[in-house]
Structure formats: C-alpha cells, structure tokens
VMD Tcl script that builds the backbone (N, CA, C; Angstrom):
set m [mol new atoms 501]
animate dup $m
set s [atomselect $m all]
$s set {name element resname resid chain x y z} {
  {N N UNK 1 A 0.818 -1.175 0.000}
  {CA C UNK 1 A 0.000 0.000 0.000}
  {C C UNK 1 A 0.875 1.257 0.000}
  {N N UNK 2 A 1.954 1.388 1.044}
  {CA C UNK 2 A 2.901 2.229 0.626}
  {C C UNK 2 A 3.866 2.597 -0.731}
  {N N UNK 3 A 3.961 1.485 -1.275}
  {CA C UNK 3 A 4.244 1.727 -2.611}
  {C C UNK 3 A 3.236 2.595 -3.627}
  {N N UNK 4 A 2.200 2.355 -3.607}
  {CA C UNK 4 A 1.026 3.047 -4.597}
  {C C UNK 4 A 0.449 4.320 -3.921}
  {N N UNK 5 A 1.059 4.735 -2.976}
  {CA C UNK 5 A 0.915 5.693 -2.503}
  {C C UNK 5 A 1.861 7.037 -2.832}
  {N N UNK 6 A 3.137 5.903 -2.730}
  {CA C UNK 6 A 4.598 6.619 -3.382}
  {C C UNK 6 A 4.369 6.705 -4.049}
  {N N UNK 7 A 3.581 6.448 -5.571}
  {CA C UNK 7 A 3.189 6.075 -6.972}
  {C C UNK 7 A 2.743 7.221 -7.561}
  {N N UNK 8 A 1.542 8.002 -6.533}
  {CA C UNK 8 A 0.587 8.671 -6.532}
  {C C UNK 8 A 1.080 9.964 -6.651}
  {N N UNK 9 A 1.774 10.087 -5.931}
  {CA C UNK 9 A 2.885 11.551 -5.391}
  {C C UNK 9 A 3.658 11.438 -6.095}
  {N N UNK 10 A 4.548 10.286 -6.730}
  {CA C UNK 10 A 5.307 10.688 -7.805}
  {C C UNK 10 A 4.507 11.152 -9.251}
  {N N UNK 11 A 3.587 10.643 -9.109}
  {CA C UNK 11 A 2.842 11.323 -10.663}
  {C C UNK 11 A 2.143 12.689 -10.356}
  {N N UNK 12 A 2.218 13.383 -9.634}
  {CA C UNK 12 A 1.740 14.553 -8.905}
  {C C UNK 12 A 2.649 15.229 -9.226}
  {N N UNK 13 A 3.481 14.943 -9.155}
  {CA C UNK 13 A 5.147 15.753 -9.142}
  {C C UNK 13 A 5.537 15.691 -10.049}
  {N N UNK 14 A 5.177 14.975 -11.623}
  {CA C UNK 14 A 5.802 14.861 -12.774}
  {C C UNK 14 A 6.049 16.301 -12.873}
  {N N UNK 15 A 7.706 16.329 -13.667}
  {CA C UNK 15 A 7.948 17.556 -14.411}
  {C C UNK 15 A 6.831 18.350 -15.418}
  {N N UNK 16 A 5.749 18.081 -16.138}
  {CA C UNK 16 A 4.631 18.390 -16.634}
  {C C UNK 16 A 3.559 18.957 -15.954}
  {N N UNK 17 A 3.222 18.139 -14.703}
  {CA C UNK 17 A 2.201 18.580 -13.870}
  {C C UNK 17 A 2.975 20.078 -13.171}
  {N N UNK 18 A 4.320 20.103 -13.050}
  {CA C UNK 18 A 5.361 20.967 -12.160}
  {C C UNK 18 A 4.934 22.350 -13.350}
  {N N UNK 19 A 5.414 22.240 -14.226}
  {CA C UNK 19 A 4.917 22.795 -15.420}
  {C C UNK 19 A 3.671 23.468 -15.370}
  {N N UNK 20 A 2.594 23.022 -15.538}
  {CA C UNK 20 A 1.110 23.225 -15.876}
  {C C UNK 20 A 1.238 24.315 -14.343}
  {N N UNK 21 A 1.144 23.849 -13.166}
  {CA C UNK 21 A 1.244 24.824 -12.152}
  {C C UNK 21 A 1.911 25.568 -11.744}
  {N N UNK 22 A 3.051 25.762 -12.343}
  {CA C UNK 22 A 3.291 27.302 -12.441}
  {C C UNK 22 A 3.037 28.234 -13.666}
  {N N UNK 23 A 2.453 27.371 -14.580}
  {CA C UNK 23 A 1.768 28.832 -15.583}
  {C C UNK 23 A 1.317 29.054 -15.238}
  {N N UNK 24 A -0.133 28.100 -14.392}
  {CA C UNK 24 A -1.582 28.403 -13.446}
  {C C UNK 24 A -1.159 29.526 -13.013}
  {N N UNK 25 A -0.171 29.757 -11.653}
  {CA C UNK 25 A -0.106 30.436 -10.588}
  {C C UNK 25 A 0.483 31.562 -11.175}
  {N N UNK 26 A 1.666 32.039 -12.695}
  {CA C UNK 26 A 1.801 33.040 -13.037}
  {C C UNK 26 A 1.016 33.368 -13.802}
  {N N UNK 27 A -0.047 32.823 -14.523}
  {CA C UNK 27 A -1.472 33.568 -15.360}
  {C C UNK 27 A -2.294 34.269 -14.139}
  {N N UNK 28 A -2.413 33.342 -12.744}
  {CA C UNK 28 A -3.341 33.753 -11.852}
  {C C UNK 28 A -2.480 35.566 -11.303}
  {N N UNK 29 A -0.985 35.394 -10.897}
  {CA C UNK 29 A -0.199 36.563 -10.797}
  {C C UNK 29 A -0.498 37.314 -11.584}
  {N N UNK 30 A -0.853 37.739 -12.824}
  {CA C UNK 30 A -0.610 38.588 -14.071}
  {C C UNK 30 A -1.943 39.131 -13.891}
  {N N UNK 31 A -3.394 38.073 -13.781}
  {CA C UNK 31 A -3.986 38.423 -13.235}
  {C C UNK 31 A -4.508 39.477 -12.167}
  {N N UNK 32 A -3.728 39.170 -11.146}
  {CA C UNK 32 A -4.602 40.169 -9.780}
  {C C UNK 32 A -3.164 41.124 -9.523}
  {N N UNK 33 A -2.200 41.143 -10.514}
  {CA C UNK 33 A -1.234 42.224 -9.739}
  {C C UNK 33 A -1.945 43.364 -10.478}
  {N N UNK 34 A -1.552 44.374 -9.469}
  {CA C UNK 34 A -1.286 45.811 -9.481}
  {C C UNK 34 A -0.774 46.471 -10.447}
  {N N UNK 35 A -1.606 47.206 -11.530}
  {CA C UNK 35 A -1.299 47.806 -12.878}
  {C C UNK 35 A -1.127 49.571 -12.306}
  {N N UNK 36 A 0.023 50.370 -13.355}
  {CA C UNK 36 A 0.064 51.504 -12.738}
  {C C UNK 36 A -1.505 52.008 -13.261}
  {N N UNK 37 A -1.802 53.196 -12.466}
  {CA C UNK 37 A -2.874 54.376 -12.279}
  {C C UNK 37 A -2.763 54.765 -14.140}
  {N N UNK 38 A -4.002 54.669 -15.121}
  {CA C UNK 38 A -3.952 55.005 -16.030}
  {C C UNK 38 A -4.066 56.950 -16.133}
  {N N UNK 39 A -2.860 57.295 -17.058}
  {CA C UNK 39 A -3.061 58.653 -17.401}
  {C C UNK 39 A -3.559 58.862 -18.316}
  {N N UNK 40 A -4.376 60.344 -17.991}
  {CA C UNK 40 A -5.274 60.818 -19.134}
  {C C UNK 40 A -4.399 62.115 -19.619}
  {N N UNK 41 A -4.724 62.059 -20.727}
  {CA C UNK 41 A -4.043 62.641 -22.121}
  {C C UNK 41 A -4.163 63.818 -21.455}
  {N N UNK 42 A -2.954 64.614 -21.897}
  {CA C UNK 42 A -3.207 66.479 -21.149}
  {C C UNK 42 A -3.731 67.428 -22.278}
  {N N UNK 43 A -4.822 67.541 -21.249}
  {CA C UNK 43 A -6.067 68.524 -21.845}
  {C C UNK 43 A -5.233 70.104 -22.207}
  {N N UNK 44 A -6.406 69.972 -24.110}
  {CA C UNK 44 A -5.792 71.079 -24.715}
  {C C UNK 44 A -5.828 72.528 -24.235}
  {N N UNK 45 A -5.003 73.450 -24.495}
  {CA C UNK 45 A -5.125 74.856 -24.050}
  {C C UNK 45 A -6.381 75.328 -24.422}
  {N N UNK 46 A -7.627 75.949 -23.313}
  {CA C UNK 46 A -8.058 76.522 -23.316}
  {C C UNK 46 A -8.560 77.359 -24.270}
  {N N UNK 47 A -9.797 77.703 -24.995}
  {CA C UNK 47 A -9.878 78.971 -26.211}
  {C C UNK 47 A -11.002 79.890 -25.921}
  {N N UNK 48 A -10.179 81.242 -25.954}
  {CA C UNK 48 A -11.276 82.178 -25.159}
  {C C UNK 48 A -11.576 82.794 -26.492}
  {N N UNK 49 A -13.337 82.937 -26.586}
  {CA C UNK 49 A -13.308 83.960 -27.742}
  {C C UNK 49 A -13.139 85.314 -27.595}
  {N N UNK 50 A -12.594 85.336 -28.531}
  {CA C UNK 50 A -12.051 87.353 -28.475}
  {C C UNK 50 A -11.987 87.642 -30.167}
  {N N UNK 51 A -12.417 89.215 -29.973}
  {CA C UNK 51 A -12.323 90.037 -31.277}
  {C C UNK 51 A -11.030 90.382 -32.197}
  {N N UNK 52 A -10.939 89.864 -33.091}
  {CA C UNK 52 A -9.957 89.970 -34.048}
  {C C UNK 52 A -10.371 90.621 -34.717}
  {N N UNK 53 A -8.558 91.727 -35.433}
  {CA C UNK 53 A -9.053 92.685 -36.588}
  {C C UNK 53 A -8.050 91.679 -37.747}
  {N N UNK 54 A -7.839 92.562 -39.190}
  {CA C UNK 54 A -7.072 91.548 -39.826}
  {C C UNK 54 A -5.620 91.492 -39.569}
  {N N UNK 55 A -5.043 92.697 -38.965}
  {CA C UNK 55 A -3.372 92.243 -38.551}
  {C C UNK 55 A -3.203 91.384 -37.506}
  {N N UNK 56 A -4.389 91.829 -36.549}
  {CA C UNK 56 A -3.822 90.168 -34.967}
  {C C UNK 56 A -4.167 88.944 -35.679}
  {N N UNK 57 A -5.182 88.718 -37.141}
  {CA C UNK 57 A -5.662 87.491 -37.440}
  {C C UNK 57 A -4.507 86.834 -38.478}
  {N N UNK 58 A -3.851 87.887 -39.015}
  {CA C UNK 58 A -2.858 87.126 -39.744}
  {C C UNK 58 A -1.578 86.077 -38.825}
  {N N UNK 59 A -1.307 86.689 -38.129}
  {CA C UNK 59 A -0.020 85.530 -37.539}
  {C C UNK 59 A -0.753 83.784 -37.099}
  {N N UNK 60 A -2.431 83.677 -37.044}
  {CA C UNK 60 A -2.748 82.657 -36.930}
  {C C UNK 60 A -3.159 81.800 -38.221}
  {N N UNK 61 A -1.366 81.204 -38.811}
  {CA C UNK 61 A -1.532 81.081 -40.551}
  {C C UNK 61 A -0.634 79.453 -40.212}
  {N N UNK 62 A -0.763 78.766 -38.899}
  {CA C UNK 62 A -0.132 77.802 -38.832}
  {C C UNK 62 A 1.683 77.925 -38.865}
  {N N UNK 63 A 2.547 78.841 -38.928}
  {CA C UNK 63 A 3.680 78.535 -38.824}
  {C C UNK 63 A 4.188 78.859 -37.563}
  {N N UNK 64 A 5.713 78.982 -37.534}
  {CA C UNK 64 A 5.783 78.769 -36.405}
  {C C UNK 64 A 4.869 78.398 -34.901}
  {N N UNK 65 A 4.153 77.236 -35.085}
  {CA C UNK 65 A 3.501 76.317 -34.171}
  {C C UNK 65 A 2.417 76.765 -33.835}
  {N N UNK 66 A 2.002 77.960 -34.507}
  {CA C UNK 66 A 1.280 78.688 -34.216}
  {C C UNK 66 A -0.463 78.125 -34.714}
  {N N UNK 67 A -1.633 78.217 -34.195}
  {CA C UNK 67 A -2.970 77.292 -34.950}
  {C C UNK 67 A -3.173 78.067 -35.522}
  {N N UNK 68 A -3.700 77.528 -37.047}
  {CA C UNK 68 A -4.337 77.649 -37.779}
  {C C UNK 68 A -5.981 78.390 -37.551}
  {N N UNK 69 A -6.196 79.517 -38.234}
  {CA C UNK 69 A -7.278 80.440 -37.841}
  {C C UNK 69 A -7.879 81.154 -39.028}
  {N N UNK 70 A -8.844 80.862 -39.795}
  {CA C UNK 70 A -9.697 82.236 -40.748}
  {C C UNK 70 A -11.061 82.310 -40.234}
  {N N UNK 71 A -11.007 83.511 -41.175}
  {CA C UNK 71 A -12.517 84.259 -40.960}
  {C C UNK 71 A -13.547 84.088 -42.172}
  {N N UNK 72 A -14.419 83.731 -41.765}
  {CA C UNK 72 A -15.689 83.707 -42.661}
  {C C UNK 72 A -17.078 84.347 -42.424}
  {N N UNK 73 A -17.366 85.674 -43.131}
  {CA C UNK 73 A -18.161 86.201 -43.007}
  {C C UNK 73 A -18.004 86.645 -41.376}
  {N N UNK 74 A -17.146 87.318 -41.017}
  {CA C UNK 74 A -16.925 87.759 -39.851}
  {C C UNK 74 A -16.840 87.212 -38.587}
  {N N UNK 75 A -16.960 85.453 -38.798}
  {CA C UNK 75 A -16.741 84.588 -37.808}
  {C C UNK 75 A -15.226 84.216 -37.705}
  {N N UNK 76 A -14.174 83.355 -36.608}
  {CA C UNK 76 A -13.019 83.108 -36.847}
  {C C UNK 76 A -13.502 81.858 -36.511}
  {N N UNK 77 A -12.734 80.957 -37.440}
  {CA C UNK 77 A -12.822 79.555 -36.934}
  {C C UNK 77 A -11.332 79.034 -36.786}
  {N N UNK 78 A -11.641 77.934 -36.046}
  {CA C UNK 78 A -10.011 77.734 -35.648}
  {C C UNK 78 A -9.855 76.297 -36.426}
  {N N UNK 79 A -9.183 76.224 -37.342}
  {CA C UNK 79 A -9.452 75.118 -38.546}
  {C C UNK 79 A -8.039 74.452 -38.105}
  {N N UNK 80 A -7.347 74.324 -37.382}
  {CA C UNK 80 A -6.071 73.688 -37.117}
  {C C UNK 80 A -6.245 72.348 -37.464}
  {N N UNK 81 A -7.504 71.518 -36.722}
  {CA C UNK 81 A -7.411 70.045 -37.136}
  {C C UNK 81 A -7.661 69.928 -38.749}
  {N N UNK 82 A -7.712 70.928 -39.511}
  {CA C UNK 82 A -7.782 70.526 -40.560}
  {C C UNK 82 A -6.290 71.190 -41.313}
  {N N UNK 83 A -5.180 71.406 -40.410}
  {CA C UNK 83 A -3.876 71.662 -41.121}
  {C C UNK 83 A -3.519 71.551 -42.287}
  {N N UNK 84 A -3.614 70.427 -42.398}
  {CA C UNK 84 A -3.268 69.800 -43.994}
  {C C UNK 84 A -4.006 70.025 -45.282}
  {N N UNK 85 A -5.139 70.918 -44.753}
  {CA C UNK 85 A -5.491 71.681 -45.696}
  {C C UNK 85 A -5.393 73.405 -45.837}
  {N N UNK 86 A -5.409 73.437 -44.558}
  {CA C UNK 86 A -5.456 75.259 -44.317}
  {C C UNK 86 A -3.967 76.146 -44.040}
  {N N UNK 87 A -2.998 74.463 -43.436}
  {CA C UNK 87 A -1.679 75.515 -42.981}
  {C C UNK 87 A -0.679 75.485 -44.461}
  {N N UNK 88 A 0.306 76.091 -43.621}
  {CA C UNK 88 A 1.442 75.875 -44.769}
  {C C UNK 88 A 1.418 74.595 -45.937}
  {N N UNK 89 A 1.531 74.643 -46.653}
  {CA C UNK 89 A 1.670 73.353 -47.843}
  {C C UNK 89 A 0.545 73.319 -48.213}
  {N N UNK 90 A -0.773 73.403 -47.667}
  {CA C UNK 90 A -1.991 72.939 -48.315}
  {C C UNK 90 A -2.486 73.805 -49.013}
  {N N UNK 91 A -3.371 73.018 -49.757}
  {CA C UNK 91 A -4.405 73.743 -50.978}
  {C C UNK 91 A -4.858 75.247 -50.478}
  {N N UNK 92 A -5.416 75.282 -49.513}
  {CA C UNK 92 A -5.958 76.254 -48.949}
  {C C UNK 92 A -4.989 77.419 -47.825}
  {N N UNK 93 A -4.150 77.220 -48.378}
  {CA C UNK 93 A -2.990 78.057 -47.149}
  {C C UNK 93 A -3.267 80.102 -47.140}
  {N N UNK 94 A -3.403 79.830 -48.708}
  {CA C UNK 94 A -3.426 81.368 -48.470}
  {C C UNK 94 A -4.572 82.018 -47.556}
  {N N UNK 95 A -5.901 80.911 -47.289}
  {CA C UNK 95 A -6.717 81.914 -46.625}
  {C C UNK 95 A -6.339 81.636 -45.044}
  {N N UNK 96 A -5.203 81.143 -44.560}
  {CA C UNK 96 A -4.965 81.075 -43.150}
  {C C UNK 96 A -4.437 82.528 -42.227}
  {N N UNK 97 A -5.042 82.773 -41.808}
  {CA C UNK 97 A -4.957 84.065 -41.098}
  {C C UNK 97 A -5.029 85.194 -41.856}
  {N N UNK 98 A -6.163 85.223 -42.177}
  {CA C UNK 98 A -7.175 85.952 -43.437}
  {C C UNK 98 A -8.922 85.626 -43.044}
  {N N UNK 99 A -9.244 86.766 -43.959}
  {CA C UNK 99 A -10.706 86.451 -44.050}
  {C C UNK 99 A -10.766 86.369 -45.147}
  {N N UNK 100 A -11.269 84.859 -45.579}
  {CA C UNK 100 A -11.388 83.864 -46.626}
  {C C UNK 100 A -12.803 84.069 -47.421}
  {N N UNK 101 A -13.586 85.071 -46.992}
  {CA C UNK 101 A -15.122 84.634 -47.148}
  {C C UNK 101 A -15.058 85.090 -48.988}
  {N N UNK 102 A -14.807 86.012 -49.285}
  {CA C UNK 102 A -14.593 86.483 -50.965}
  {C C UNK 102 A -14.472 84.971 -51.574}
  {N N UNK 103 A -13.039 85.239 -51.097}
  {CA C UNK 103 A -12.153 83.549 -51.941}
  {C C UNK 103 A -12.769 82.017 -51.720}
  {N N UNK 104 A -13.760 82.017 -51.167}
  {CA C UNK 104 A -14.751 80.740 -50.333}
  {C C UNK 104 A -15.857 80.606 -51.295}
  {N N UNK 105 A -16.391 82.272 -51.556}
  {CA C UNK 105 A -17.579 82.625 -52.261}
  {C C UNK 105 A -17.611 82.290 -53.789}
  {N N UNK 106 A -16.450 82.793 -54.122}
  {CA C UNK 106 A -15.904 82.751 -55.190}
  {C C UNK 106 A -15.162 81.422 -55.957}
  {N N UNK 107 A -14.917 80.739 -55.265}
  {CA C UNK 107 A -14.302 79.141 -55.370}
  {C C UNK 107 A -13.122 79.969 -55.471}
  {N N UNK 108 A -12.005 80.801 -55.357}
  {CA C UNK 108 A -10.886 80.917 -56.589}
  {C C UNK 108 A -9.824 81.274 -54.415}
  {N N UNK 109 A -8.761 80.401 -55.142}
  {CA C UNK 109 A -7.178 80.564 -54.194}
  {C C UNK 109 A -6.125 81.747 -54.588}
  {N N UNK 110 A -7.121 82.319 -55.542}
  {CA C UNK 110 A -6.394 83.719 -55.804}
  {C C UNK 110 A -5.862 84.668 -54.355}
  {N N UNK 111 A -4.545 85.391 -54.735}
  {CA C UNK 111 A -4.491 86.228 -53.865}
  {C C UNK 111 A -5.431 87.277 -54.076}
  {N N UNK 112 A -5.660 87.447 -54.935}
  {CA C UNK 112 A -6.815 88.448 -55.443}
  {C C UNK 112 A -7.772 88.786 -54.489}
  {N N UNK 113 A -7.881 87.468 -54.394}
  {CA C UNK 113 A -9.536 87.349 -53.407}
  {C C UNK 113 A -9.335 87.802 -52.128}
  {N N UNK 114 A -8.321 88.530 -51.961}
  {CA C UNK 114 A -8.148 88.371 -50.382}
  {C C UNK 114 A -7.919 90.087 -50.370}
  {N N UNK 115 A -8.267 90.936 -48.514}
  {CA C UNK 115 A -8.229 92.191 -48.858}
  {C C UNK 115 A -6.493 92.345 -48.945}
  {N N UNK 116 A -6.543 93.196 -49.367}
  {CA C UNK 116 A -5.103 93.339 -49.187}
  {C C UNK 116 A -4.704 94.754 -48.221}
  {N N UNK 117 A -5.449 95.782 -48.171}
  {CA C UNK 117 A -5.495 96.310 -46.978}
  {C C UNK 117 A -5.859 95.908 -45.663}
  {N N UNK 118 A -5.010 95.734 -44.719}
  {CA C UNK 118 A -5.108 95.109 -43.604}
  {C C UNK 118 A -5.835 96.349 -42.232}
  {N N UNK 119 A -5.550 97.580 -43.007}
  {CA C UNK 119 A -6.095 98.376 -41.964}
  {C C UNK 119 A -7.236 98.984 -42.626}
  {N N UNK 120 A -7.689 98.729 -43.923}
  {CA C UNK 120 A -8.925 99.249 -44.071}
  {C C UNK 120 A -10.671 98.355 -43.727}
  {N N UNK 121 A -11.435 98.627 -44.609}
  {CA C UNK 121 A -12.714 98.427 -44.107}
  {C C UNK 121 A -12.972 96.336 -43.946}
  {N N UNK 122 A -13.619 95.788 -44.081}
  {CA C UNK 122 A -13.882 94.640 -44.225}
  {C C UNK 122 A -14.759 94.471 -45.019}
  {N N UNK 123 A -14.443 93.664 -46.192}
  {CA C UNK 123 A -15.314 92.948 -47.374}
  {C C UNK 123 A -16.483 92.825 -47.396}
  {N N UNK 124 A -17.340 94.301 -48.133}
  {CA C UNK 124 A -18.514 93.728 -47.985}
  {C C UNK 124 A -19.616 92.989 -48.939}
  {N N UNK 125 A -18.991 92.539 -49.568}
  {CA C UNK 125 A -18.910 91.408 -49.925}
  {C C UNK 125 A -19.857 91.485 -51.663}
  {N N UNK 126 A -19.789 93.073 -52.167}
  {CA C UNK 126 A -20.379 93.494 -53.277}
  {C C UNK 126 A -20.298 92.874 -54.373}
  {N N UNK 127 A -20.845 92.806 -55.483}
  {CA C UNK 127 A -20.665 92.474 -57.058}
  {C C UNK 127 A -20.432 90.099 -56.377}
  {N N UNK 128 A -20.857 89.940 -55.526}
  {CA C UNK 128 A -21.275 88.846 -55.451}
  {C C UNK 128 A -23.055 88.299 -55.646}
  {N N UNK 129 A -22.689 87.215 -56.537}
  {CA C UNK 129 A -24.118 87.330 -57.213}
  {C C UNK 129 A -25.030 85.990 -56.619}
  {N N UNK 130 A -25.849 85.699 -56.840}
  {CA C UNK 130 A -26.532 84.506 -55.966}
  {C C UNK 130 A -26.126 83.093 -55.975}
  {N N UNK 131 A -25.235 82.967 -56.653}
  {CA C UNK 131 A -24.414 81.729 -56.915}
  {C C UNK 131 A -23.494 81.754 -56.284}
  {N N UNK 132 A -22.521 82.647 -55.817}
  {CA C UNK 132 A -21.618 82.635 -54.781}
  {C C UNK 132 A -21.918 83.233 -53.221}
  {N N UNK 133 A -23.137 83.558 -53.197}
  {CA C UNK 133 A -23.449 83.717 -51.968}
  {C C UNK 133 A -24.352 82.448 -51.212}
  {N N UNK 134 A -24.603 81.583 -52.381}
  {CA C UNK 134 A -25.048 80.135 -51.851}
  {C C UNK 134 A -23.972 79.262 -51.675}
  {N N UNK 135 A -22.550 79.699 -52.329}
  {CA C UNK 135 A -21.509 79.241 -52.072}
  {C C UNK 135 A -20.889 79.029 -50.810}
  {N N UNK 136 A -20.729 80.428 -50.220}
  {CA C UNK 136 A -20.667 80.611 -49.430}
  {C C UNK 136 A -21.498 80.177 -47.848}
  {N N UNK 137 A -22.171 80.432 -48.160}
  {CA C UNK 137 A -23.392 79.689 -47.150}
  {C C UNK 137 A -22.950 78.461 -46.743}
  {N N UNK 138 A -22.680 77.425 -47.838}
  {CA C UNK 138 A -22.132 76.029 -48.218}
  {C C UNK 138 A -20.950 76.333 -47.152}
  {N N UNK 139 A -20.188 77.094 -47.563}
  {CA C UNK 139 A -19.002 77.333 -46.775}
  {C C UNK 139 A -19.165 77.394 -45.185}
  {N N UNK 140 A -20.145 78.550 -44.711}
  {CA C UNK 140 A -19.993 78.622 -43.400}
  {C C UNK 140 A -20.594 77.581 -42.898}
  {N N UNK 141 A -21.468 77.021 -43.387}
  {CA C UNK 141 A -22.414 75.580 -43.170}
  {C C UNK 141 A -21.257 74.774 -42.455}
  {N N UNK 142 A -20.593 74.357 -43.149}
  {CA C UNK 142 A -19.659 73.486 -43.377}
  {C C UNK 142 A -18.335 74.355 -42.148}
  {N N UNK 143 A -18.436 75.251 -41.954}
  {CA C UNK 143 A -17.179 75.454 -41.231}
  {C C UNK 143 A -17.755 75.510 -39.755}
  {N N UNK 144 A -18.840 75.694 -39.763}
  {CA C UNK 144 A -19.644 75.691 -38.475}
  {C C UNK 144 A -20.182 74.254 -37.591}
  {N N UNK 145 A -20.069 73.323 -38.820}
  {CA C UNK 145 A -20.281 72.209 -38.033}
  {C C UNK 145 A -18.944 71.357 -37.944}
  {N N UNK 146 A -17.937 71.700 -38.620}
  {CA C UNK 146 A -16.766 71.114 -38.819}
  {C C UNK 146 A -15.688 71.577 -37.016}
  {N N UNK 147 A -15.909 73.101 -37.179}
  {CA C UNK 147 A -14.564 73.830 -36.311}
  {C C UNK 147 A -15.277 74.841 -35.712}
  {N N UNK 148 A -14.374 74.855 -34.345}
  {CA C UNK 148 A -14.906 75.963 -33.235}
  {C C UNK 148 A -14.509 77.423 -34.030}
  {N N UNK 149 A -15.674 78.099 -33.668}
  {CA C UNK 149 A -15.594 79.525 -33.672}
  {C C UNK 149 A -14.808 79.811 -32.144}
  {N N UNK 150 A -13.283 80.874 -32.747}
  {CA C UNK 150 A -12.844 81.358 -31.744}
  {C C UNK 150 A -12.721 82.380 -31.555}
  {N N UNK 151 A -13.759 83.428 -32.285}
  {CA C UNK 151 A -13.582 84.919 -32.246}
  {C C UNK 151 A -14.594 85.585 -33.492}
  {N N UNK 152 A -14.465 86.729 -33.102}
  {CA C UNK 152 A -15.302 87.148 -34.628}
  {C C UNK 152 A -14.271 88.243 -35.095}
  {N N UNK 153 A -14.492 88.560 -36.296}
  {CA C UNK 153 A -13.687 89.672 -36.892}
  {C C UNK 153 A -14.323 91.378 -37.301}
  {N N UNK 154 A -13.625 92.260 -36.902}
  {CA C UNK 154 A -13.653 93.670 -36.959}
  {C C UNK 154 A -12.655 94.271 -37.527}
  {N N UNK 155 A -13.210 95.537 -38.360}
  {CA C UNK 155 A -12.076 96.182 -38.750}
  {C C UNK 155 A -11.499 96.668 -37.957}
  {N N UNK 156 A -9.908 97.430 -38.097}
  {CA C UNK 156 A -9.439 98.265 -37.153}
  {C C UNK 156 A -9.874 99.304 -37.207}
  {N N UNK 157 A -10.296 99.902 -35.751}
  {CA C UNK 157 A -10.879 101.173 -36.005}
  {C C UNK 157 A -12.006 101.191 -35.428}
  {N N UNK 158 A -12.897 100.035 -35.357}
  {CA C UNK 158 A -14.561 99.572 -34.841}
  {C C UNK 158 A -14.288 100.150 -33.706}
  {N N UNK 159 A -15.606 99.957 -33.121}
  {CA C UNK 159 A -15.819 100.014 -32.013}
  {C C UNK 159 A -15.746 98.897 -31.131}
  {N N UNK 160 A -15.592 97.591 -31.932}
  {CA C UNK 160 A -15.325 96.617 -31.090}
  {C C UNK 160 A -14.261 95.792 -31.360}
  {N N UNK 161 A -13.177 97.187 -31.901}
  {CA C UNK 161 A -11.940 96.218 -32.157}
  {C C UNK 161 A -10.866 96.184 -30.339}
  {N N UNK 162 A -9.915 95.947 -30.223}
  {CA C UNK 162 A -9.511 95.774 -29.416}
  {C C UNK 162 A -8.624 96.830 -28.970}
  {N N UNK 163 A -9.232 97.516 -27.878}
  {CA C UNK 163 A -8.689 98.989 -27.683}
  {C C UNK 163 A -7.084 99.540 -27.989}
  {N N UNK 164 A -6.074 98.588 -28.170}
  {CA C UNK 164 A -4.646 99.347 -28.611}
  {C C UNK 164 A -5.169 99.405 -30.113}
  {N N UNK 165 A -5.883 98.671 -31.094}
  {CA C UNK 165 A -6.064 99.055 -32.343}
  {C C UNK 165 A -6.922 99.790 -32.876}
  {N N UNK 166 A -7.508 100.966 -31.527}
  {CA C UNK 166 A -8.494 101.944 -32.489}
  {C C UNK 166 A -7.578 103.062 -32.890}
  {N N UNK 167 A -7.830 103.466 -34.331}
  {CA C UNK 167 A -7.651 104.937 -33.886}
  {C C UNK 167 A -8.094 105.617 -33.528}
}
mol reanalyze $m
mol bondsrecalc $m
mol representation Tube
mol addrep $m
C-alpha cells in the first residue's frame, strides 16, 4: 500500500504537472497584480473667444507652431485640425490668417480674393451674385459644423476692435 501511494505523489510531481502549475499560478499573478494608475491625455489649451481685426488674425496662418485660424463672413474659426489643408503646404494656405469669405464665395485661391489692406474696411462682400453667396453659405455651413468659432472679426478702427487698435 505504501508503494502506490509513493506512486501517486510521484505522478503529482511529474515535471509536466510541475509545469502546468506554475503557468496556473503566473497567469493567476498577471492576473490580480497591481497595474500603474492610467493617465489621461493632457487637456488642450483653453480657447477664449475674443475680437480679431485683420493684422492680430494674420499671424494665426499655422507657422511657427502657431494654430491655424480664418474668418468667414466675420466669424473666426479655428481650422487647425484641418492643417493639412489650411496651414502651410496645403491647398488652402493662403486663406490662413485671413478672411477667406470672398475667396470661399468665389471658389478661386487667388491672392486676389483676399483684402489686401489690412487696416482698411472689411469685405462687404459686393458684385457677389446669388451663386456665390449660396456658395458661401455652403461654406460657413460646413465650417460651423466642422470647427470651433474662436472669435469674430472687426475692422481696425470699430468700435469693437480691441482697444490698442483703435484709432
């Protein structure tokens, strides 16, 4: 009887069974240990809306690290997640830190389309005919459900431009 007892315990102890229970006990370890504290992604800077004229709106043209920002029809939208179209290199670069609404209206990436006085009035938007003002529409449609408005735009000079830029 002592023999088949010895028998018993030696097949208990096979190198295999030795095996099988310690994967058990390190699957069961892997299991219930202690994982570090998950971090959450660091939340983006803050965006306060404020009044832009067209010289503070130009430096927001994507370069130097700077976001990506135009104006449409006197809204600013902050189009950064769409870089690759609005900043440097893309199709659409020239209207980045600009008011785009002419050149939007108009389909055309002309510089043309854009004011080129930075301290005079703001585009009002004349000799546009009902085909580009449905264009447009299309446009703000589309920029309004796409990207945050982070400001609206004024000439310099308004009354609600930003007091170092009145005259």
């Amino acid at each position: 009887m002592a023999d088949t007892v010895a028998g018993q315990v030696s097949s208990i102890a096979s190198p295999i069974n030795l095996l099988l229970i310690s994967l058990l006990l390190f699957t069961v370890y892997l299991r219930f240990r202690s994982s570090p504290p998950p971090t959450l992604p660091k939340a983006p800077q803050p965006i306060v809306f404020r009044t832009f004229t067209p010289p503070t709106l130009k430096p927001y043209n994507g370069e130097n690290g700077m976001p990506v920002y135009l104006a449409v029809r006197g809204q600013v939208f902050d189009v950064t997640p769409g870089r690759n179209f609005y900043g440097p290199g893309g199709p659409y670069e020239n209207f980045a830190g600009k008011d785009a609404t002419r050149g939007l209206a108009c389909g055309s990436f002309d510089e043309d389309m854009l004011t080129k006085d930075l301290e005079g009035p703001l585009d009002d938007l004349r000799g546009l005919g009902p085909a580009e003002m449905s264009a447009l529409k299309d446009w703000e449609d589309r920029f309004t459900e796409k990207y945050l408005v982070v400001g609206k735009l004024v000439a310099v000079g308004s009354e609600e431009a930003p007091k170092d830029e009145k005259r």
